[in-house]
mmCIF file of the N, C-alpha and C atoms, coordinates in Angstrom:
data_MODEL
# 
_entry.id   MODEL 
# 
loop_
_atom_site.group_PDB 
_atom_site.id 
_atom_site.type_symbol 
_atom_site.label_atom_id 
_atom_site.label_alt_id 
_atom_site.label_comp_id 
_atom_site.label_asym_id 
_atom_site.label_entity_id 
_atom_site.label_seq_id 
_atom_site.pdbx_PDB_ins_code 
_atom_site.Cartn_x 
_atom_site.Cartn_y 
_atom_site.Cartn_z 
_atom_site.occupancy 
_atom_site.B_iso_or_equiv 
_atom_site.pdbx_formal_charge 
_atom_site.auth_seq_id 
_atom_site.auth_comp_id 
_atom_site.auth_asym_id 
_atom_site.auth_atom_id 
_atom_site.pdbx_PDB_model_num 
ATOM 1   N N  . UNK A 1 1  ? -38.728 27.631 85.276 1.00 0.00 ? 1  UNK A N  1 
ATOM 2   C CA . UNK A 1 1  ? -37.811 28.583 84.684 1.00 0.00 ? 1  UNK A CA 1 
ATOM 3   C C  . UNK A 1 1  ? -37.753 29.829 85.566 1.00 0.00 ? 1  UNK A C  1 
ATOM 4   N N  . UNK A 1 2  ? -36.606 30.411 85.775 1.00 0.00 ? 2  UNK A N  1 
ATOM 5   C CA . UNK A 1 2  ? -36.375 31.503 86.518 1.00 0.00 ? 2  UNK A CA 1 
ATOM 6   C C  . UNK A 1 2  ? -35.523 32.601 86.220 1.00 0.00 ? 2  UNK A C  1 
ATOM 7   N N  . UNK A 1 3  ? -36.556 34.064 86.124 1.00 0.00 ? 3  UNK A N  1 
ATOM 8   C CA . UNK A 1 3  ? -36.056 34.991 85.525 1.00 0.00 ? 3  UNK A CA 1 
ATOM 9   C C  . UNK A 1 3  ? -35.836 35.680 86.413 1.00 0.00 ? 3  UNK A C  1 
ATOM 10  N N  . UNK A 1 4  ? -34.300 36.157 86.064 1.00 0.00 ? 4  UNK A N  1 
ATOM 11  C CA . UNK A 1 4  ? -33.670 36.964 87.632 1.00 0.00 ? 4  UNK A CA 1 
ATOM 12  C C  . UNK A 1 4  ? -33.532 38.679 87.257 1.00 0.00 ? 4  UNK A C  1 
ATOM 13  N N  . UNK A 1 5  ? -34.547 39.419 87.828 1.00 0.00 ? 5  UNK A N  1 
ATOM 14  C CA . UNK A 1 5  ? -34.611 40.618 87.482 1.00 0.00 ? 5  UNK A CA 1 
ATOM 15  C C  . UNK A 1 5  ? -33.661 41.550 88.360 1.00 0.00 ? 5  UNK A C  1 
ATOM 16  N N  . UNK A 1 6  ? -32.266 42.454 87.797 1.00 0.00 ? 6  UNK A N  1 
ATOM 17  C CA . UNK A 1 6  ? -31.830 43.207 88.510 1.00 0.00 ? 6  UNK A CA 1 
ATOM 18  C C  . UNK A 1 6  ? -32.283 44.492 88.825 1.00 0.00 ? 6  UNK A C  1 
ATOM 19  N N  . UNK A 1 7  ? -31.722 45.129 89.647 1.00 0.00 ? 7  UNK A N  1 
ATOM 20  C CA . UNK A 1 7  ? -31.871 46.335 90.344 1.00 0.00 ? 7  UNK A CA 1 
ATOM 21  C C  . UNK A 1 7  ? -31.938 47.015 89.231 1.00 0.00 ? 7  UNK A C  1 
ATOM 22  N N  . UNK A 1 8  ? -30.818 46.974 88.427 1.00 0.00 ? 8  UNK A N  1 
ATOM 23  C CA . UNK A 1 8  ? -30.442 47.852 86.854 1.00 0.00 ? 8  UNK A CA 1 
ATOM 24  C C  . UNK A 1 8  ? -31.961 47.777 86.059 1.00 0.00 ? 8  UNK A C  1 
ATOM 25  N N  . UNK A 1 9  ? -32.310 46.421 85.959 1.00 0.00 ? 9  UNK A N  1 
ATOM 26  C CA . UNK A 1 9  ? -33.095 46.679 85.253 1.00 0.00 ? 9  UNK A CA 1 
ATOM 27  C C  . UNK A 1 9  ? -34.683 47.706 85.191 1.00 0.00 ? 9  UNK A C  1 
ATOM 28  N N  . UNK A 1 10 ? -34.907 47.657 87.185 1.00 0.00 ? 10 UNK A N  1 
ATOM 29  C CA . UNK A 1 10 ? -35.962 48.254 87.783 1.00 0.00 ? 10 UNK A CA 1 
ATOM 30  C C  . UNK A 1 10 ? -35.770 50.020 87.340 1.00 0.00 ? 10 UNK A C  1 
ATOM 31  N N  . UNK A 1 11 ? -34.240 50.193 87.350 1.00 0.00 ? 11 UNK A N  1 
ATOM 32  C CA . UNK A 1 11 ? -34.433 51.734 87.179 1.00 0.00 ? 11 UNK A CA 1 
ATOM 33  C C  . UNK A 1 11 ? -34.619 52.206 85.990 1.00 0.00 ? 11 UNK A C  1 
ATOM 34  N N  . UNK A 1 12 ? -33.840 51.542 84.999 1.00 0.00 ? 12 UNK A N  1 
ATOM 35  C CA . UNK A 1 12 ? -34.517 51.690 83.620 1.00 0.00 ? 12 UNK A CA 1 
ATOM 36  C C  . UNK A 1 12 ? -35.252 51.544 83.522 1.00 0.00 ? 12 UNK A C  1 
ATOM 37  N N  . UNK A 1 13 ? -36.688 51.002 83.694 1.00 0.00 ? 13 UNK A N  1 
ATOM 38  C CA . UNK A 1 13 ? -38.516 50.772 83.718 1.00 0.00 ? 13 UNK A CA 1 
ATOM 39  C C  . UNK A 1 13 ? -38.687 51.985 84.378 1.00 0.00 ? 13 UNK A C  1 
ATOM 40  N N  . UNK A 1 14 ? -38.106 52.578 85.793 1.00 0.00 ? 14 UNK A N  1 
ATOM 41  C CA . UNK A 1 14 ? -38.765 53.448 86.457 1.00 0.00 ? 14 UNK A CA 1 
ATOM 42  C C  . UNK A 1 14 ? -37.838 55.074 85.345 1.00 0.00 ? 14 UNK A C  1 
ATOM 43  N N  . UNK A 1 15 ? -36.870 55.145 85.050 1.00 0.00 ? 15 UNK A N  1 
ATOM 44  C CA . UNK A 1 15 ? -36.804 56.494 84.460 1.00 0.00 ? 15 UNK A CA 1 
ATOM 45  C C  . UNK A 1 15 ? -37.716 56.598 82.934 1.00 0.00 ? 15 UNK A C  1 
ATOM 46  N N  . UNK A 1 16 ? -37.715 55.389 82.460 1.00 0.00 ? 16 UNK A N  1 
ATOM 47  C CA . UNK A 1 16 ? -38.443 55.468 81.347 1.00 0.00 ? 16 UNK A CA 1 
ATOM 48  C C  . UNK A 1 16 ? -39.955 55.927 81.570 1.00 0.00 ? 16 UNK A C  1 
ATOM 49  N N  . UNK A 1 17 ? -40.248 55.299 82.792 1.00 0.00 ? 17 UNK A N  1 
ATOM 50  C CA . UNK A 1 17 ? -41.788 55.997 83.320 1.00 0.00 ? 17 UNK A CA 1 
ATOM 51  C C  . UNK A 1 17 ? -41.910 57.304 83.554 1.00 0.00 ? 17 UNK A C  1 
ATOM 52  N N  . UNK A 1 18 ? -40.517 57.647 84.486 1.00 0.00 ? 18 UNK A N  1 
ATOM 53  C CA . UNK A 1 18 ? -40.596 59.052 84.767 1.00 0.00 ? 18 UNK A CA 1 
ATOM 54  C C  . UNK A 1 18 ? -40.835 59.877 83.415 1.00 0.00 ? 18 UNK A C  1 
ATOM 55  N N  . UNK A 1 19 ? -39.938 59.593 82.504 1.00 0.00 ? 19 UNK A N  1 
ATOM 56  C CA . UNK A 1 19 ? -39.859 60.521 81.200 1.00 0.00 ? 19 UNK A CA 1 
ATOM 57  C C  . UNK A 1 19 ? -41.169 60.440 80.303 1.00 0.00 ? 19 UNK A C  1 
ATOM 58  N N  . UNK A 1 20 ? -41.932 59.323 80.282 1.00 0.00 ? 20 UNK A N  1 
ATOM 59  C CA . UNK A 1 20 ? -43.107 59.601 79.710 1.00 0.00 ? 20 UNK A CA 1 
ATOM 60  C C  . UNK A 1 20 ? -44.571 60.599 80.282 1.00 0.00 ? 20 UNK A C  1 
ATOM 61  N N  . UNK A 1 21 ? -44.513 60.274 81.813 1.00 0.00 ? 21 UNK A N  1 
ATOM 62  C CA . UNK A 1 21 ? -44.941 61.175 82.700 1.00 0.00 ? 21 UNK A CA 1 
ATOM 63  C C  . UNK A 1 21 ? -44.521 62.682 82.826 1.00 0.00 ? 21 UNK A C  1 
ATOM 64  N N  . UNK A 1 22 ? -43.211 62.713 82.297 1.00 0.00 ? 22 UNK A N  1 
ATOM 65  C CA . UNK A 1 22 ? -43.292 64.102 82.164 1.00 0.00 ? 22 UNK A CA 1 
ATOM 66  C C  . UNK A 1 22 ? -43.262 64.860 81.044 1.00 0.00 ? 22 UNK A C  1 
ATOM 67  N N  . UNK A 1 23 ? -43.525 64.223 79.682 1.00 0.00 ? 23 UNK A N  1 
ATOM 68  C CA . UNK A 1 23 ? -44.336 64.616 78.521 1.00 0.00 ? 23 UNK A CA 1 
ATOM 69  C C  . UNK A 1 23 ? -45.077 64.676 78.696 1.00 0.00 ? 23 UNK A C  1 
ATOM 70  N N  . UNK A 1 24 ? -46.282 64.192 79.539 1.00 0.00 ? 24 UNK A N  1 
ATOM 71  C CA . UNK A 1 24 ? -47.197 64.472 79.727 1.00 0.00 ? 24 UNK A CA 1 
ATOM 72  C C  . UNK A 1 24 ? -47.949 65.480 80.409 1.00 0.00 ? 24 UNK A C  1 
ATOM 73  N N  . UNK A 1 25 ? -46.834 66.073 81.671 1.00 0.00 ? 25 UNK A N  1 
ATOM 74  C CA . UNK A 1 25 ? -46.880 67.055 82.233 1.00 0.00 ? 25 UNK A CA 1 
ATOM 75  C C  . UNK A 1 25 ? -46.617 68.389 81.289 1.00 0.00 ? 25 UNK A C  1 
ATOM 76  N N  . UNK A 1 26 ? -45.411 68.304 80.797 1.00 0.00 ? 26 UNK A N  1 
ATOM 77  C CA . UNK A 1 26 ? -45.007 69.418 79.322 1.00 0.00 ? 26 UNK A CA 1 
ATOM 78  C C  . UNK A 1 26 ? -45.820 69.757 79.064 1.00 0.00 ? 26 UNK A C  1 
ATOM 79  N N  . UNK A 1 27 ? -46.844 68.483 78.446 1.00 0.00 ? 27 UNK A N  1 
ATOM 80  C CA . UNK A 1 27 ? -48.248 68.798 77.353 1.00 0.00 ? 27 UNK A CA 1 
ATOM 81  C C  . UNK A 1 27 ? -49.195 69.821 77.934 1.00 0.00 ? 27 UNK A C  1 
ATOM 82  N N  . UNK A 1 28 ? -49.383 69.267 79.255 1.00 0.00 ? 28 UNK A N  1 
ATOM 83  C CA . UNK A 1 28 ? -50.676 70.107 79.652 1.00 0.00 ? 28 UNK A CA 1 
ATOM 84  C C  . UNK A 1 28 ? -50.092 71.558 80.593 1.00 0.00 ? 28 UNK A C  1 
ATOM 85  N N  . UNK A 1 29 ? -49.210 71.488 80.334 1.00 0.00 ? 29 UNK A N  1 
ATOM 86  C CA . UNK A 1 29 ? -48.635 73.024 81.118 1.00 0.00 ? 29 UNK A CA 1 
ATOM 87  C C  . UNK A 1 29 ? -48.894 74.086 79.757 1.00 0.00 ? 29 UNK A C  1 
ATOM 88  N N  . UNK A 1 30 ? -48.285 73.530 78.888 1.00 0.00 ? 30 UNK A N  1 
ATOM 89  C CA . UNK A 1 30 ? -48.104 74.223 77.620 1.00 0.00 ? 30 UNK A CA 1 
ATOM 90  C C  . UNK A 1 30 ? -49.582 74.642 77.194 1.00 0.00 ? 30 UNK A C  1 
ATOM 91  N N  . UNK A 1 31 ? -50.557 73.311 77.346 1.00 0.00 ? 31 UNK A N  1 
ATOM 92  C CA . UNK A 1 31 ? -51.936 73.612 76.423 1.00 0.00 ? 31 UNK A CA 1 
ATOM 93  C C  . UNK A 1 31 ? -52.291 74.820 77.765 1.00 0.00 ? 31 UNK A C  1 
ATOM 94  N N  . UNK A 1 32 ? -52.035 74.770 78.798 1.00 0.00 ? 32 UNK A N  1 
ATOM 95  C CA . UNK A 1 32 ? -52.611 75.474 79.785 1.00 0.00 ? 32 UNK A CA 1 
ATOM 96  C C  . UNK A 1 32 ? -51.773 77.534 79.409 1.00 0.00 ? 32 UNK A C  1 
ATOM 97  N N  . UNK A 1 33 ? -50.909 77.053 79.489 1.00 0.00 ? 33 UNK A N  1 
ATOM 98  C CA . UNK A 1 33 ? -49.970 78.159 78.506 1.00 0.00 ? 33 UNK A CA 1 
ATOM 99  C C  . UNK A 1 33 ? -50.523 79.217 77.658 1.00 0.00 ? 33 UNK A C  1 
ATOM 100 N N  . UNK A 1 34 ? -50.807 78.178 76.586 1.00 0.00 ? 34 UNK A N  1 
ATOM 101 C CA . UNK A 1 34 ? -52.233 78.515 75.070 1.00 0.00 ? 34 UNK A CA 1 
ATOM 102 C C  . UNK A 1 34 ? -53.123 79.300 76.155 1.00 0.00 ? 34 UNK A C  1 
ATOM 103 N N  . UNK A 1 35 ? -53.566 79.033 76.736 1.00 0.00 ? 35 UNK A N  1 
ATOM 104 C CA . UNK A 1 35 ? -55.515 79.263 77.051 1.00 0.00 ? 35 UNK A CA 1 
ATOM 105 C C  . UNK A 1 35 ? -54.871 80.826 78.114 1.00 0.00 ? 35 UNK A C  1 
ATOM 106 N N  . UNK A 1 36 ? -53.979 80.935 78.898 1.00 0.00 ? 36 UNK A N  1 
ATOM 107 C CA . UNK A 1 36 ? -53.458 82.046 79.468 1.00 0.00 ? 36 UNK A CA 1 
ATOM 108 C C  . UNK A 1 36 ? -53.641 83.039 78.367 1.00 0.00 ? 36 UNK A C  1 
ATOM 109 N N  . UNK A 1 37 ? -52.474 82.312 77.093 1.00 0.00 ? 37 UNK A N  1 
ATOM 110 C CA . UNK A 1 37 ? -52.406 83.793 76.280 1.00 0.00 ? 37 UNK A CA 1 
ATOM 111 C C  . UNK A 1 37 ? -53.200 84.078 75.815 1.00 0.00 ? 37 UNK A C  1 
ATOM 112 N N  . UNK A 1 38 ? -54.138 83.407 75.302 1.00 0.00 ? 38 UNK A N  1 
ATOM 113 C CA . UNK A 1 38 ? -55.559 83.128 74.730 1.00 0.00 ? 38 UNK A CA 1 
ATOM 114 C C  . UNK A 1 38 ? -56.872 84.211 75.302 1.00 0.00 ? 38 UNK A C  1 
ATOM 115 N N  . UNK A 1 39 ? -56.569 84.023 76.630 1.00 0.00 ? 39 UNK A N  1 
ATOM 116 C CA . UNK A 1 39 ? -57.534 84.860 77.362 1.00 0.00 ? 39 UNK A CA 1 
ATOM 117 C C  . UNK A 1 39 ? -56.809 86.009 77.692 1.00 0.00 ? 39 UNK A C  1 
ATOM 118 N N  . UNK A 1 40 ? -55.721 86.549 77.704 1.00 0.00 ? 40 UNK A N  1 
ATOM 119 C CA . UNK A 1 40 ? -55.040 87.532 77.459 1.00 0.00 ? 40 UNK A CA 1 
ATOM 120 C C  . UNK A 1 40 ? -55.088 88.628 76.496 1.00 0.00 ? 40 UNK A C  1 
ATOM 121 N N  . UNK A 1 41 ? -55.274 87.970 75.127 1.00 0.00 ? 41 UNK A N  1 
ATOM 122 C CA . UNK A 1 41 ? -55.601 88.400 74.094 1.00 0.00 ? 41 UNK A CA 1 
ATOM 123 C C  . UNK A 1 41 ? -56.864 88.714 73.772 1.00 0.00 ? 41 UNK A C  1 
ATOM 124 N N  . UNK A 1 42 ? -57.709 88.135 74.240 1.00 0.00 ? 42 UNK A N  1 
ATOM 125 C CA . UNK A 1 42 ? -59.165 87.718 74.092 1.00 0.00 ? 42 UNK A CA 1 
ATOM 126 C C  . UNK A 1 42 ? -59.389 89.313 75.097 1.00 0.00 ? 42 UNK A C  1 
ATOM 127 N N  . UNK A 1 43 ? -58.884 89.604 76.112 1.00 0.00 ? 43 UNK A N  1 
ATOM 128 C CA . UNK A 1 43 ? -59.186 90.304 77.154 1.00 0.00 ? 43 UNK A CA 1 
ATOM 129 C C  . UNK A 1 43 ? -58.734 91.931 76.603 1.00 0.00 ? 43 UNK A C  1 
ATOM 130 N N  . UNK A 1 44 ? -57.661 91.839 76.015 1.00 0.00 ? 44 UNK A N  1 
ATOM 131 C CA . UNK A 1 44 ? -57.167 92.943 75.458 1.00 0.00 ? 44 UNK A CA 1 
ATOM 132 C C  . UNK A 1 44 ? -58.109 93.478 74.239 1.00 0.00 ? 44 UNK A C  1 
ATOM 133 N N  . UNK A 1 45 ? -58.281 92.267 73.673 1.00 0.00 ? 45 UNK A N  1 
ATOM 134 C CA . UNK A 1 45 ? -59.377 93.072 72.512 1.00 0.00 ? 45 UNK A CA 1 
ATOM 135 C C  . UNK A 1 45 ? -60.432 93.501 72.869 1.00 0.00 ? 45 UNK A C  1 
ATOM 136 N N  . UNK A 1 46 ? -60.871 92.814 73.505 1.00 0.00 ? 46 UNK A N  1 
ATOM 137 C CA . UNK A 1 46 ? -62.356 93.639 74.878 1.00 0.00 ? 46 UNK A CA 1 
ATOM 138 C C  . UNK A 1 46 ? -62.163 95.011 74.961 1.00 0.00 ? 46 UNK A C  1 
ATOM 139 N N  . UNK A 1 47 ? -60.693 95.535 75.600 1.00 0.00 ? 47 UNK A N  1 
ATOM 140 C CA . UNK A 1 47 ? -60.675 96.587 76.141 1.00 0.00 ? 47 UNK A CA 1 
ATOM 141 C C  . UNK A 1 47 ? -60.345 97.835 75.003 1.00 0.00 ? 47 UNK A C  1 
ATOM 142 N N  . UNK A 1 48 ? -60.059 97.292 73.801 1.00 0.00 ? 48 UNK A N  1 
ATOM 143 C CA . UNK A 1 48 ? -59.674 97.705 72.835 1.00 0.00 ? 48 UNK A CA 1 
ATOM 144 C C  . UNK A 1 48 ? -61.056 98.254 72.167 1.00 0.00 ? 48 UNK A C  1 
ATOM 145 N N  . UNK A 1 49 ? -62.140 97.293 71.910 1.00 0.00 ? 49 UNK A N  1 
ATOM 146 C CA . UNK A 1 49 ? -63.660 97.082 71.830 1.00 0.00 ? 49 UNK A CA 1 
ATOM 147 C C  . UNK A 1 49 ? -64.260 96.782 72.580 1.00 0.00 ? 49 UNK A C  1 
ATOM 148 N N  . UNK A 1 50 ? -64.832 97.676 73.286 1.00 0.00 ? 50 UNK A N  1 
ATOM 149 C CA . UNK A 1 50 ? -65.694 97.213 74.432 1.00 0.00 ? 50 UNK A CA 1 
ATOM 150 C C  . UNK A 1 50 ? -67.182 96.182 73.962 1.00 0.00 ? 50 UNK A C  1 
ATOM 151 N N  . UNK A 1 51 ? -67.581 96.956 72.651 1.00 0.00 ? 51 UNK A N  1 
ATOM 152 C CA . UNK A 1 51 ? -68.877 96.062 72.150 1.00 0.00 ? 51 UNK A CA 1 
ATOM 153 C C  . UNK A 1 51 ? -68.604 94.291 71.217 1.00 0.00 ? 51 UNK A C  1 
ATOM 154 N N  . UNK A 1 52 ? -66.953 94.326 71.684 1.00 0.00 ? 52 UNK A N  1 
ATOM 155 C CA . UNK A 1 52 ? -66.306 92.731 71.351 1.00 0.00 ? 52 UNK A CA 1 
ATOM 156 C C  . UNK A 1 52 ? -67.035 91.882 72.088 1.00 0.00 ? 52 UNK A C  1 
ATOM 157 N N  . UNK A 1 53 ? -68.152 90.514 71.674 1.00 0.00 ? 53 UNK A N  1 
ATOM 158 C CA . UNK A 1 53 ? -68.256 89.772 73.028 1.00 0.00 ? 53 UNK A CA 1 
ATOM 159 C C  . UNK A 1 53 ? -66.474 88.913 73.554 1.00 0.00 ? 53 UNK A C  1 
ATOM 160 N N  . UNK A 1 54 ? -66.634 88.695 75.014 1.00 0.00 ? 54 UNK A N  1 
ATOM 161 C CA . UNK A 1 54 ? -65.063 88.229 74.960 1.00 0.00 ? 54 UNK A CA 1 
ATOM 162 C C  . UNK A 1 54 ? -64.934 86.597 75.057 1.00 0.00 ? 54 UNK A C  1 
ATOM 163 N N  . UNK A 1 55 ? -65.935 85.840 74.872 1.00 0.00 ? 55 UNK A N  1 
ATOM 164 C CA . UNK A 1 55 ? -66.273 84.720 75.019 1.00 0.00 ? 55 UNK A CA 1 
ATOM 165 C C  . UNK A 1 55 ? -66.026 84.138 73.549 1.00 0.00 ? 55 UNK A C  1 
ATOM 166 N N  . UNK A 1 56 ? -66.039 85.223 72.153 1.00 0.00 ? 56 UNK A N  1 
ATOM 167 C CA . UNK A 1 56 ? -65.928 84.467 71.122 1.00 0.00 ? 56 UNK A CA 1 
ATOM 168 C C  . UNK A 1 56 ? -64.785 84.886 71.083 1.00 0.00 ? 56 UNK A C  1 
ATOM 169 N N  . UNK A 1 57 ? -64.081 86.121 71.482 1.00 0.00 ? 57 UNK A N  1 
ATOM 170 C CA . UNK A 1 57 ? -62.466 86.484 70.998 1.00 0.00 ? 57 UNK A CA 1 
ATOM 171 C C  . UNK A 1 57 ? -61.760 85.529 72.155 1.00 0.00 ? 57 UNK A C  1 
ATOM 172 N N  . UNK A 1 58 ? -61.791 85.433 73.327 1.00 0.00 ? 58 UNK A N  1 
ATOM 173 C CA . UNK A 1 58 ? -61.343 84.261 73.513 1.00 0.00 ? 58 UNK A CA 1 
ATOM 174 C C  . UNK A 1 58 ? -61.056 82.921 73.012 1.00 0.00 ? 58 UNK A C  1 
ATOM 175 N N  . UNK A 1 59 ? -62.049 82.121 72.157 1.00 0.00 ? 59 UNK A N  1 
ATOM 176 C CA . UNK A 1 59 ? -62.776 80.808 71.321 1.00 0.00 ? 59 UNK A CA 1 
ATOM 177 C C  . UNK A 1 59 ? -61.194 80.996 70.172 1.00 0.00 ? 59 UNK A C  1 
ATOM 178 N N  . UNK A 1 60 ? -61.711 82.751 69.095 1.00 0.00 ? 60 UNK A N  1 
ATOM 179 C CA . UNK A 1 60 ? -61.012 82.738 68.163 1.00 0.00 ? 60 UNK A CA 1 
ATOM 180 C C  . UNK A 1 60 ? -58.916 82.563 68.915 1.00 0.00 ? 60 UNK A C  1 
ATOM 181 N N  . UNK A 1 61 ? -58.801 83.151 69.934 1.00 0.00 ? 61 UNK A N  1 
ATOM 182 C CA . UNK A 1 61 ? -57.448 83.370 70.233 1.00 0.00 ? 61 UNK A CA 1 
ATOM 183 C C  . UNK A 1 61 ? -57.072 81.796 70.699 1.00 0.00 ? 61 UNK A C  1 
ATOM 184 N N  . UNK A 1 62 ? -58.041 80.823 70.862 1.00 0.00 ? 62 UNK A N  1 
ATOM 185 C CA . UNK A 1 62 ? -57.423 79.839 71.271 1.00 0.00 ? 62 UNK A CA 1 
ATOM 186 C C  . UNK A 1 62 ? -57.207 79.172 70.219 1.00 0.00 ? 62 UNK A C  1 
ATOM 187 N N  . UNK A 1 63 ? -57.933 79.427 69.231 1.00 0.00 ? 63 UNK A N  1 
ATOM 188 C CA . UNK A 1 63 ? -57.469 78.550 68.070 1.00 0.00 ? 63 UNK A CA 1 
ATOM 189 C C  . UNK A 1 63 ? -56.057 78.611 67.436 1.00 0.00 ? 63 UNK A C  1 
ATOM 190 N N  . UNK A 1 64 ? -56.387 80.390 66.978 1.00 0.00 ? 64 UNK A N  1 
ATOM 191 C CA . UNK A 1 64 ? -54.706 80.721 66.704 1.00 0.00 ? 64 UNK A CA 1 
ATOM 192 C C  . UNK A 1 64 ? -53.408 80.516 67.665 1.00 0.00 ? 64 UNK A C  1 
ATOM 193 N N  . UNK A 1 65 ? -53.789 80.184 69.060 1.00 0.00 ? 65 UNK A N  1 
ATOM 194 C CA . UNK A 1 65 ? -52.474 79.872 69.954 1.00 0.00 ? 65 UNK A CA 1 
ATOM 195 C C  . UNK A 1 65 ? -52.344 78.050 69.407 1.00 0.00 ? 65 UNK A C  1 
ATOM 196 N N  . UNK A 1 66 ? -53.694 77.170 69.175 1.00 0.00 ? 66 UNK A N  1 
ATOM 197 C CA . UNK A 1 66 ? -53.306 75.897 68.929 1.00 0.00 ? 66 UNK A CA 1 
ATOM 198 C C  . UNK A 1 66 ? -52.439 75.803 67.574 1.00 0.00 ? 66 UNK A C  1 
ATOM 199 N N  . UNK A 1 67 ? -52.615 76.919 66.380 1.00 0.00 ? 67 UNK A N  1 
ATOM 200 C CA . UNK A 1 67 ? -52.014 76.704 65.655 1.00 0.00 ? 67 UNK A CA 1 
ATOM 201 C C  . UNK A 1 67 ? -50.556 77.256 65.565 1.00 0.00 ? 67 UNK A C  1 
ATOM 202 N N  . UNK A 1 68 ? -50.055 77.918 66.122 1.00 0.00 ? 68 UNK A N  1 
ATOM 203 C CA . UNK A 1 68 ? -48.573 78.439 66.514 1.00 0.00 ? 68 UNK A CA 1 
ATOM 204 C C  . UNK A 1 68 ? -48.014 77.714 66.750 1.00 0.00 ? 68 UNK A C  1 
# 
């Protein structure tokens, strides 16, 4: 039996790859995103409170960026 695969069909497999690959890229730009503002915030309250440790206001700001 012989299954005759076209050209057509190769690019549809390959954009469908592309597009899942780049949800995946989205994802981790974005979570990377979170942890910027995260430590942003985390950094500002430091300077706001110096006797803040910034290791837990960091911890707390990442949570509230996962939940936004």
């Amino acid at each position: 039996m012989h299954t005759n695969i076209t050209m057509g069909d190769y690019e549809i497999k390959k954009e469908t790859e592309f597009e899942d690959a780049k949800t995946d890229t989205e994802e981790e730009l974005e979570d990377a995103g979170d942890k910027v503002k995260a430590g942003a915030k985390a950094f500002g309250n430091k300077v706001a409170d110096p006797d803040k440790d910034l290791e837990s206001e960091y911890q707390e700001e990442k949570i509230k960026e996962k939940m936004d």
